[in-house]
BALO-791427 format. One record per residue: x, y, z of N, C-alpha, C in turn. Coordinates in nm, 4 decimals. Layout:
BALO-791427
- X | Y | Z | X | Y | Z | X | Y | Z;
...
end
This chain:
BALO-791427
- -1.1645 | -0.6047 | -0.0856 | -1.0252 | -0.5783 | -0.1068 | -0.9405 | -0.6486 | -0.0021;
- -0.9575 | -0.6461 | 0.0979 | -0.9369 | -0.7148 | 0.2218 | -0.9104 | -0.8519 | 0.2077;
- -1.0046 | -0.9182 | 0.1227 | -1.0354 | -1.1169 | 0.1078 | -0.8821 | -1.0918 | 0.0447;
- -0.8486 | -1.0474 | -0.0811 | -0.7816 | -1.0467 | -0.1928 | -0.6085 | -1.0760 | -0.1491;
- -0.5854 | -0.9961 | -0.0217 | -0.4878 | -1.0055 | 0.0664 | -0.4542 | -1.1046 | 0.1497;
- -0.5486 | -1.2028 | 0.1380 | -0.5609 | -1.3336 | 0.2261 | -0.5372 | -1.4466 | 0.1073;
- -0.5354 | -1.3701 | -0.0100 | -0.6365 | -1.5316 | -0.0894 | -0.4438 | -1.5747 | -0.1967;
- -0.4285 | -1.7132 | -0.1781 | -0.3249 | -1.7879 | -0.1979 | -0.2728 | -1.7300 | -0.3264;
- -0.1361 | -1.7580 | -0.3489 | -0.0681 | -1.6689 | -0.5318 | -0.2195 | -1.7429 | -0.6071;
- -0.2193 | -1.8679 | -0.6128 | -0.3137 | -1.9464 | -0.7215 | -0.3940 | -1.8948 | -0.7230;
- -0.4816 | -1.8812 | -0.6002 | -0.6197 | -1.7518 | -0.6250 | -0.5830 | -1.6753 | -0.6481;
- -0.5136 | -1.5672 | -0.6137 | -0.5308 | -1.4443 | -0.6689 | -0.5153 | -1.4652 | -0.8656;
- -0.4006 | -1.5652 | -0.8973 | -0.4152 | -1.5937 | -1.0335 | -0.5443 | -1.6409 | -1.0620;
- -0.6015 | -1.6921 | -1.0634 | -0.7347 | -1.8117 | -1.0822 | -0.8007 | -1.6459 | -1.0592;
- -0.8201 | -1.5799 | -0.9957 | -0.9303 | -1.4327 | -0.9936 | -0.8608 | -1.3897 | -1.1408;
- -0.7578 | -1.3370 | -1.1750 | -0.7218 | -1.2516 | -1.2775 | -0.7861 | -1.3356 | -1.3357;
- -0.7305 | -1.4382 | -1.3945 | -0.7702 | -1.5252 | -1.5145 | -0.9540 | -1.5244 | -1.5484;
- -1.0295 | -1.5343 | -1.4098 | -1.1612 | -1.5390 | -1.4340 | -1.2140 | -1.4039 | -1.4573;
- -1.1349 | -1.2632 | -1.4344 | -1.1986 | -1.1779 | -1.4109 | -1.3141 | -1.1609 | -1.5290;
- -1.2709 | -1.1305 | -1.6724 | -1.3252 | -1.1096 | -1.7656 | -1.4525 | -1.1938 | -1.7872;
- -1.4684 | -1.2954 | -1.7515 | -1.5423 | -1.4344 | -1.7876 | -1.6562 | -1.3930 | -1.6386;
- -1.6275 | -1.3477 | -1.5064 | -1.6962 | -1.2956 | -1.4168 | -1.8132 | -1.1878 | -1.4815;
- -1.7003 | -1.1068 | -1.5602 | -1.7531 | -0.9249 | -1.5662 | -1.9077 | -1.0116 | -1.6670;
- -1.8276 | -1.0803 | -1.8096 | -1.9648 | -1.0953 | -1.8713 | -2.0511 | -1.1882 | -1.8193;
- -2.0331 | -1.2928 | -1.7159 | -2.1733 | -1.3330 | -1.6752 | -2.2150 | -1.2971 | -1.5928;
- -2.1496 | -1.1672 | -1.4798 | -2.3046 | -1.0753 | -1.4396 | -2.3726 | -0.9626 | -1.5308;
- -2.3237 | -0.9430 | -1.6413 | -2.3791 | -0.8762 | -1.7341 | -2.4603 | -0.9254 | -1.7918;
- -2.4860 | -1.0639 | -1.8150 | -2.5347 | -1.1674 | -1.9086 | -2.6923 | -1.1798 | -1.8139;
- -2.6685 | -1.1989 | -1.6442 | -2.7312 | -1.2007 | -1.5583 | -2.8017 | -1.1214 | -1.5599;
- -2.7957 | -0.9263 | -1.5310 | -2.8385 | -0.8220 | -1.5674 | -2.9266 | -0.8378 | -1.6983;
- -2.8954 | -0.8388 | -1.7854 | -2.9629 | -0.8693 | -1.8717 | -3.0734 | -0.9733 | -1.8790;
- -3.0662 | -1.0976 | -1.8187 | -3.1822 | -1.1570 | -1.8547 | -3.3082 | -1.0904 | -1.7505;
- -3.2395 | -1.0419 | -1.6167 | -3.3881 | -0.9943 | -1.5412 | -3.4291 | -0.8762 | -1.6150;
- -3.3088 | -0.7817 | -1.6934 | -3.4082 | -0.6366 | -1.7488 | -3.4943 | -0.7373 | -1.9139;
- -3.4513 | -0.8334 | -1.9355 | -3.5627 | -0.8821 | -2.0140 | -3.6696 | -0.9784 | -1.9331;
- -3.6638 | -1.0492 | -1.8274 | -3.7585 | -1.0633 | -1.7583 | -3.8800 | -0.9774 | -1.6953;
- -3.8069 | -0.8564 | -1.6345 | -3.8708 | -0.7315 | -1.6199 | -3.9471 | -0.6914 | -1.6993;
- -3.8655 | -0.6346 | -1.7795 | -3.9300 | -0.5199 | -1.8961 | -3.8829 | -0.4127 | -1.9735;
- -3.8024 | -0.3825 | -1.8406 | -3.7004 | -0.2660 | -1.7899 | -3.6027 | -0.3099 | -1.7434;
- -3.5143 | -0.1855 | -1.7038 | -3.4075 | -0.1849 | -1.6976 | -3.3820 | -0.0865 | -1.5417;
- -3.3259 | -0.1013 | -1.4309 | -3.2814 | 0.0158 | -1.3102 | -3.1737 | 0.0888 | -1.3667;
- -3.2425 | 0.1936 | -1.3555 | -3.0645 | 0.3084 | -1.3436 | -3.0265 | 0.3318 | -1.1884;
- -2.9094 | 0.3140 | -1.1799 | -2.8704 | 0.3235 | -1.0020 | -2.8326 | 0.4347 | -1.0287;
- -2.8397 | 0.5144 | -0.9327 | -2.7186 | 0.6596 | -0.8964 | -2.7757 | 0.6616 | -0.7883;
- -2.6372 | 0.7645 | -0.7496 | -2.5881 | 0.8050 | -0.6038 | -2.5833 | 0.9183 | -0.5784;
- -2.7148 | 1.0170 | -0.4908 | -2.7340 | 1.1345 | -0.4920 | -2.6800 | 1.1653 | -0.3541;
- -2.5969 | 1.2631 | -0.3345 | -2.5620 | 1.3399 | -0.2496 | -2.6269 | 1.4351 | -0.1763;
- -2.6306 | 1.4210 | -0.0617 | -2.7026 | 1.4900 | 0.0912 | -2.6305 | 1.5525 | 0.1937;
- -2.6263 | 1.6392 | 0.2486 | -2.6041 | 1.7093 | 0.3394 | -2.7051 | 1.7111 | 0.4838;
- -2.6334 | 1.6728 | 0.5956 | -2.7011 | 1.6773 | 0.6979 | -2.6023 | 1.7783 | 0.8066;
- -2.7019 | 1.8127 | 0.8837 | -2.5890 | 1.9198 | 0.9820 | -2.6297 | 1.8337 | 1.1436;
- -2.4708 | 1.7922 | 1.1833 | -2.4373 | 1.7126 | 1.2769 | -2.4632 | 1.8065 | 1.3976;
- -2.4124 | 1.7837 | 1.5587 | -2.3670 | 1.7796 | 1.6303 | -2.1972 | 1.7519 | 1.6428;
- -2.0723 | 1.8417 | 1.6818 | -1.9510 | 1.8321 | 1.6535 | -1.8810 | 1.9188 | 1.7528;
- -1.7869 | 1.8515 | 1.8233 | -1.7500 | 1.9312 | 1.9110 | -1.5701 | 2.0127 | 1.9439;
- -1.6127 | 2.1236 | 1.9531 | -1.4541 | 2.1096 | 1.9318 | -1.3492 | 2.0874 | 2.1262;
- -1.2403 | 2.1319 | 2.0812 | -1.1365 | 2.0260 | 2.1808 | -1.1883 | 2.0856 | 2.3114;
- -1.2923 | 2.1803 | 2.3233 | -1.2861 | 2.2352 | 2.5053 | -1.4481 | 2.2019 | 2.5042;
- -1.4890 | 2.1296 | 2.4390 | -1.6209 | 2.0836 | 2.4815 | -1.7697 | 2.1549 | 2.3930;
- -1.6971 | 2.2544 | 2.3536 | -1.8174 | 2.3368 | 2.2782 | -1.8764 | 2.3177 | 2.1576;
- -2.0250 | 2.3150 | 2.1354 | -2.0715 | 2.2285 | 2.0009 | -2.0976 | 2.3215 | 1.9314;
- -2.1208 | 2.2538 | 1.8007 | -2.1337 | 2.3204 | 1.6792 | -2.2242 | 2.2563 | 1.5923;
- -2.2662 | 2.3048 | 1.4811 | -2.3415 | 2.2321 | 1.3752 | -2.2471 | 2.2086 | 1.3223;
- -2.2147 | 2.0688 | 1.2047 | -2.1047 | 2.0239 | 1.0971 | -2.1610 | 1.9911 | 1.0214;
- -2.1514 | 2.0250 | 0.8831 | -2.2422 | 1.9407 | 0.7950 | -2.1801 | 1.7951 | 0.7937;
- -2.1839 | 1.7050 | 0.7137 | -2.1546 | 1.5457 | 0.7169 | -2.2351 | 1.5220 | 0.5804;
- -2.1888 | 1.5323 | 0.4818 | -2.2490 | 1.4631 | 0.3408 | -2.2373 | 1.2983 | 0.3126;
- -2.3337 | 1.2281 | 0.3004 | -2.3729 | 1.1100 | 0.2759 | -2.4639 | 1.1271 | 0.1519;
- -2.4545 | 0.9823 | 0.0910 | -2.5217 | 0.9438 | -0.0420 | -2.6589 | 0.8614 | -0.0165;
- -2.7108 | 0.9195 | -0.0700 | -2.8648 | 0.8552 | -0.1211 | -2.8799 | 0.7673 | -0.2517;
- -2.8685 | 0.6060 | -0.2545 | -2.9069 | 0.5203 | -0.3725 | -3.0511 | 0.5992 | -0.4193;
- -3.0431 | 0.5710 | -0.5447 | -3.1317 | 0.6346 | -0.6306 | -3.2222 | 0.5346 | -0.7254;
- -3.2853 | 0.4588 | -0.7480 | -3.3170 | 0.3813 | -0.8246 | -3.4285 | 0.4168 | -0.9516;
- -3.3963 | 0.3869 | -1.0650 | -3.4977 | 0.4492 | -1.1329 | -3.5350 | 0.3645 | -1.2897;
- -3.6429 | 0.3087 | -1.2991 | -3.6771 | 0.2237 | -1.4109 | -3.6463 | 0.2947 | -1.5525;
- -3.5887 | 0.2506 | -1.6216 | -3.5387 | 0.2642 | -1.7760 | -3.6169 | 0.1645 | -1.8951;
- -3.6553 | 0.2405 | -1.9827 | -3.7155 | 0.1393 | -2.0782 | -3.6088 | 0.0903 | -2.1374;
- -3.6663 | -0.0242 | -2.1976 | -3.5618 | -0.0892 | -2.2801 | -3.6007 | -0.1407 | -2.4129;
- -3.5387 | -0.1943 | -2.4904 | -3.6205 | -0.2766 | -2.5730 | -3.5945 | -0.4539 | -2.5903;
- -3.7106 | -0.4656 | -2.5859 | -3.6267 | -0.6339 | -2.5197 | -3.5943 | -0.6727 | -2.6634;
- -3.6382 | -0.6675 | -2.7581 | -3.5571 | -0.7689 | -2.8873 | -3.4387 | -0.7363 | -2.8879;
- -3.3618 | -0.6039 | -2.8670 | -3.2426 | -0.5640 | -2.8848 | -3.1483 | -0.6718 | -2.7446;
- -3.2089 | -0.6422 | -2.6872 | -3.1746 | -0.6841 | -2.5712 | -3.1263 | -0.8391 | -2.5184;
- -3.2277 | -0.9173 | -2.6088 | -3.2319 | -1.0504 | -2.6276 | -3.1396 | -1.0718 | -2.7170;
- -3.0830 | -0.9810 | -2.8508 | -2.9991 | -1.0181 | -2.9530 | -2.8639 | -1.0001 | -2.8818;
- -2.8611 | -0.8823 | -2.7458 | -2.7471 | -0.8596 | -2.6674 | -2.7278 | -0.9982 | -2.6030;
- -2.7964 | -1.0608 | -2.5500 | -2.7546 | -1.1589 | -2.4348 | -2.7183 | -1.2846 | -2.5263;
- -2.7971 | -1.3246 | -2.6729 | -2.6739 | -1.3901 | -2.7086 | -2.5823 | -1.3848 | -2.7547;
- -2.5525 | -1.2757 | -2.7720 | -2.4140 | -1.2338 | -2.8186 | -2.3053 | -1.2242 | -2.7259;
- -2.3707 | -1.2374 | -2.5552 | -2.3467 | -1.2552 | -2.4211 | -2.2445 | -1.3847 | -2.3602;
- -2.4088 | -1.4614 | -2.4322 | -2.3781 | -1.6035 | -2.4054 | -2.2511 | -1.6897 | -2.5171;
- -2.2727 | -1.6524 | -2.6168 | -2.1161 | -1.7051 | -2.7037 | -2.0249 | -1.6561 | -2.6635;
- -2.0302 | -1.5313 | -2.6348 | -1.8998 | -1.4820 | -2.5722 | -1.8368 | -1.5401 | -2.4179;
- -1.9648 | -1.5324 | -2.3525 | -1.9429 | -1.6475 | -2.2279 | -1.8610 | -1.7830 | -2.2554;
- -1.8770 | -1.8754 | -2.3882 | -1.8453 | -2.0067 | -2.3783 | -1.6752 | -1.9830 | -2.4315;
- -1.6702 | -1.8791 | -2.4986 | -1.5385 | -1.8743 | -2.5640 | -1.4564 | -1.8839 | -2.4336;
- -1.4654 | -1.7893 | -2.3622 | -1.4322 | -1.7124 | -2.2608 | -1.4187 | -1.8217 | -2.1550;
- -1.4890 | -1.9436 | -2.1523 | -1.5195 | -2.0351 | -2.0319 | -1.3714 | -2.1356 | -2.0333;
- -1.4434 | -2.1490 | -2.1923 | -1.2303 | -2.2300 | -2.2405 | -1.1606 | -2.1801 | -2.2634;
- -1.1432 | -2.0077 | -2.2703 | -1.0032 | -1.9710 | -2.2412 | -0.9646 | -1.9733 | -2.0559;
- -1.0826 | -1.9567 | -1.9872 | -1.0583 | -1.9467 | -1.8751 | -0.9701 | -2.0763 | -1.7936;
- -1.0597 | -2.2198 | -1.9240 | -1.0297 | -2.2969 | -1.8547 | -0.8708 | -2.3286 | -1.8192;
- -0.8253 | -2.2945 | -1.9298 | -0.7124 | -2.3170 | -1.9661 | -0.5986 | -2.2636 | -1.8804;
- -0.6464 | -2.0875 | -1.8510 | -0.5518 | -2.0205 | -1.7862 | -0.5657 | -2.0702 | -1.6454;
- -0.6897 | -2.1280 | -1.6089 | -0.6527 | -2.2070 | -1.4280 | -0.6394 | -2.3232 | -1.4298;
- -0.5706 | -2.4395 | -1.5479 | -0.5020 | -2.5004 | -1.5626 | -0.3492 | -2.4645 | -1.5204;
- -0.2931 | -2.3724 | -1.5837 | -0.1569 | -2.2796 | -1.5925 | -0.1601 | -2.2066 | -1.4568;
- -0.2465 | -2.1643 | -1.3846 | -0.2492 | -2.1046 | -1.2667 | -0.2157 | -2.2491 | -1.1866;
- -0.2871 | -2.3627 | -1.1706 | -0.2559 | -2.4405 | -1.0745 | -0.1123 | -2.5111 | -1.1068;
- -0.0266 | -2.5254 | -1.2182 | 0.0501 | -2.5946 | -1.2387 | 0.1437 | -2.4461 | -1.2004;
- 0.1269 | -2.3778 | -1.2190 | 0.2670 | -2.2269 | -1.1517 | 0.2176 | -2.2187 | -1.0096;
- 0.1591 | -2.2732 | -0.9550 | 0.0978 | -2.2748 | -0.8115 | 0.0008 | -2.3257 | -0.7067;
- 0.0964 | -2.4181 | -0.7042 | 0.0637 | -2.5829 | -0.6738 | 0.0354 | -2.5645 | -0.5139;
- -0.0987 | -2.5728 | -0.4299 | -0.0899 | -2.5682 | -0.3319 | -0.0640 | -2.6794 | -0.2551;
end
């Protein structure tokens, strides 16, 4: 979030414009390793409780709890023919998407000419 605040009007246009065309080729990506694989990871984020050390303003400690997350990783079957019929349906959508992109950071560099 930080870069985004640094990055020139044209980039930040040139990001909008690519966003969509980004989202499906790491999806497209995802997809070919869960058909390389076999499977598929489910991520989640399990929640933990630990009891700190915490002190209050005259020096005296206490237990605090402090909840932090635990990544979770967990193999999902899949079915790869479905899967394979997904990614090209991935990949056309990718090329459409490549020349609309192209177009809009055409229009991004001519509204913002560095």
């Amino acid at each position: 979030m930080l870069l985004v605040a640094c990055a020139t009007p044209q980039q930040r246009c040139i990001n909008g414009a690519t966003r969509e065309y980004q989202t499906v080729a790491n999806l497209a990506a995802q997809t070919e390793l869960n058909i390389a694989r076999g499977y598929a990871i489910d991520v989640s984020y399990v929640p933990y409780t630990v009891y700190e050390t915490c002190y209050y303003g005259n020096r005296r400690a206490y237990a605090c709890p402090q909840t932090y997350n635990r990544t979770v990783e967990t193999p999902q079957t899949i079915d790869v023919a479905e899967q394979k019929r997904i990614l090209a349906d991935l990949k056309i959508k990718l090329s459409s998407l490549q020349e609309a992109s192209a177009a809009w950071i055409a229009q991004c560099q001519a509204q913002y000419p560095e």
